[in-house]
C-alpha positions in Angstrom: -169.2 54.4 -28.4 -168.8 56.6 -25.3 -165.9 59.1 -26.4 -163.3 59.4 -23.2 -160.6 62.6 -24.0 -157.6 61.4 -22.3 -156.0 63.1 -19.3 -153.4 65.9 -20.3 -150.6 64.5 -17.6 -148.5 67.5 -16.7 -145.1 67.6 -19.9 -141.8 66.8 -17.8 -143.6 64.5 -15.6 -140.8 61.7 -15.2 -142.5 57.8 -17.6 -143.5 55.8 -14.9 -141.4 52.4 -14.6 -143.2 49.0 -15.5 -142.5 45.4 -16.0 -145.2 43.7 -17.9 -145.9 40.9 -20.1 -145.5 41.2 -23.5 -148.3 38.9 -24.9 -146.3 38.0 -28.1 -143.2 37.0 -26.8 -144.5 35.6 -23.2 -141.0 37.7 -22.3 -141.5 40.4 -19.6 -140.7 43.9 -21.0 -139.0 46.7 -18.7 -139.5 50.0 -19.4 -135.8 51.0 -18.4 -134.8 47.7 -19.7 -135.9 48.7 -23.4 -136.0 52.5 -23.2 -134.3 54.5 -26.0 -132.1 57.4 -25.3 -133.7 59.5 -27.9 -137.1 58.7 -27.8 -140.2 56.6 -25.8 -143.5 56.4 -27.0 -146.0 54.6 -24.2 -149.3 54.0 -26.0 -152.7 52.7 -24.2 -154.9 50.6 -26.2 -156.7 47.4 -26.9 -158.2 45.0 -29.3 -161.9 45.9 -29.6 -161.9 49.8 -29.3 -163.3 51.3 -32.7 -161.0 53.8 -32.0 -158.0 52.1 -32.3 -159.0 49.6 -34.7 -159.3 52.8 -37.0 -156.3 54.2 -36.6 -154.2 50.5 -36.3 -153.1 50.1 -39.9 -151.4 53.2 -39.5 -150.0 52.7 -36.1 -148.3 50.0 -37.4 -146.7 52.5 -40.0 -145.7 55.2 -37.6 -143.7 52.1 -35.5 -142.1 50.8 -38.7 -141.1 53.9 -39.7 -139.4 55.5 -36.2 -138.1 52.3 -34.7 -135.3 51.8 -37.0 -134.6 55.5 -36.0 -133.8 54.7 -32.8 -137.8 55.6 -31.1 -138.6 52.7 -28.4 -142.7 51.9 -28.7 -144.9 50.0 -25.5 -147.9 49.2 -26.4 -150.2 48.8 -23.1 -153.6 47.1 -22.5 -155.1 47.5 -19.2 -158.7 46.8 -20.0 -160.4 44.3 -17.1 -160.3 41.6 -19.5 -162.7 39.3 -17.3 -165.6 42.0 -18.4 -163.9 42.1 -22.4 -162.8 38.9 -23.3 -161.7 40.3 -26.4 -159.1 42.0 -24.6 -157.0 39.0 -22.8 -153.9 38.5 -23.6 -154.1 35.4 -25.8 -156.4 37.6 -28.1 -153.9 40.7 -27.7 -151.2 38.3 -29.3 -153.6 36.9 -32.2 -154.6 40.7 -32.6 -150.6 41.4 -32.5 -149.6 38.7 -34.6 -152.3 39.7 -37.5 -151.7 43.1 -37.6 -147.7 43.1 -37.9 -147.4 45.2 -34.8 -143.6 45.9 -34.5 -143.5 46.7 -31.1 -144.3 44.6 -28.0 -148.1 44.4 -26.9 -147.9 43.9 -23.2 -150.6 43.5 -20.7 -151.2 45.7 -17.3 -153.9 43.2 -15.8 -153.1 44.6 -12.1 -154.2 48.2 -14.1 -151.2 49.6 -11.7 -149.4 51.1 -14.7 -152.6 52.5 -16.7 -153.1 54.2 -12.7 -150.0 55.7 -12.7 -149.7 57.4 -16.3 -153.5 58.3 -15.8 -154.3 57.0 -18.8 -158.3 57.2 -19.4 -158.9 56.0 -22.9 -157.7 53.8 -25.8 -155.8 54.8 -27.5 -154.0 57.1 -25.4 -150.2 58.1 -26.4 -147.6 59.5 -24.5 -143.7 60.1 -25.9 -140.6 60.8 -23.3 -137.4 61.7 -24.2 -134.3 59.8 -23.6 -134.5 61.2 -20.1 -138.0 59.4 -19.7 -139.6 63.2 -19.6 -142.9 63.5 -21.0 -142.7 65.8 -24.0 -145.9 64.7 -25.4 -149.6 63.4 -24.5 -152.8 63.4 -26.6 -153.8 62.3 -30.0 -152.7 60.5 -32.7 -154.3 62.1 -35.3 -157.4 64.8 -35.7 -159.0 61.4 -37.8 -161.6 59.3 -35.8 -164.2 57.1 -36.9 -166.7 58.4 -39.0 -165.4 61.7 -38.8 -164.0 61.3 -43.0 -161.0 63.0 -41.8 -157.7 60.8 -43.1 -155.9 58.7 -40.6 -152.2 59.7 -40.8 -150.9 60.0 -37.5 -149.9 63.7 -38.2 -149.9 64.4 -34.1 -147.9 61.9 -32.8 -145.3 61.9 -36.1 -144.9 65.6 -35.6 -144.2 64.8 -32.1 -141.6 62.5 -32.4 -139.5 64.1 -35.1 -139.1 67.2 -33.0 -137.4 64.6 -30.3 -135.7 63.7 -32.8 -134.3 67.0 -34.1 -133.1 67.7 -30.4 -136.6 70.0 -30.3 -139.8 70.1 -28.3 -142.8 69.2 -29.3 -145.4 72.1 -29.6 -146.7 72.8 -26.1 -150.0 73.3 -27.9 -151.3 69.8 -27.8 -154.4 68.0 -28.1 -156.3 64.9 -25.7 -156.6 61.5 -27.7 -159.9 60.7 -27.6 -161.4 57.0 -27.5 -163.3 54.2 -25.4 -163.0 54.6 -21.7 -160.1 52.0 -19.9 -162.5 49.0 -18.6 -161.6 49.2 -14.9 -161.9 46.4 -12.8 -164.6 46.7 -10.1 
């Protein structure tokens, strides 16, 4: 497991637009098309990161529980899924499907939209406001695997409810860290 920190995009940088597949659904999902005017929360991941499988059960919390709030959630996968299999998107929607993810699952194969938000590891989380102003990058949680430290999502909750409240986020935030995005050659 080669630990990537994520790139710490500049806060106020204006979300990136995108129109990608949603793997589930077989619908194509706009960012402005779906975006929330109190909250956005793009997320990078992928099906066979030990990263994100460790923190998934939770994930899937943390979108139950904000949605019906009125928080809009993209999930992303940009992995080269020629070189990871496991990452295609018929796999994405099995892995969707079994784990009860509430949000869409859509697949970057050109990478374009992983290029523009910078992203550099799964999982990788990002939250605009209802501007699309990035408020937030970094971790989820402080838990990662093996580390024995509880996955709760305490980062990227915290993050959200001060949207939420009409607040910032603490400027004092820290990189995700994961596997590296599998670039295409």
């Amino acid at each position: 497991m080669a630990a990537t920190p994520s790139n710490m995009l500049p806060l106020g940088t204006p979300a990136p637009a995108f129109n990608l597949l949603d793997t589930v659904s077989g619908q194509t999902v706009s960012l402005t098309d779906r975006k929330s005017d109190k909250a956005n929360v793009v997320m990078f991941i992928c099906n066979h990161c030990p990263y994100v499988k460790h923190i998934n059960p939770e994930l899937v919390k943390v979108g139950n529980d904000f949605q019906p709030k009125g928080v809009a959630f993209f999930a992303i996968s940009a992995n080269d899924a020629v070189q990871y299999p496991d990452d295609g998107p018929d796999q994405m929607k099995e892995t969707a499907e079994a784990l009860g993810y509430p949000f869409p699952y859509l697949y970057d194969e050109s990478q374009e939209v992983a290029q523009a938000y910078r992203a550099a590891c799964t999982p990788d989380f990002y939250v605009f406001d209802g501007d699309l102003k990035l408020v937030y990058r970094g971790q989820f949680d402080d838990s990662r695997p093996r580390n024995d430290v509880p996955v709760t999502g305490a980062d990227l909750r915290a993050a959200i409810e001060a949207v939420l409240a009409g607040d910032s986020p603490s400027p004092s935030q820290k990189p995700s860290l994961g596997c590296n995005i599998k670039w295409k050659a």
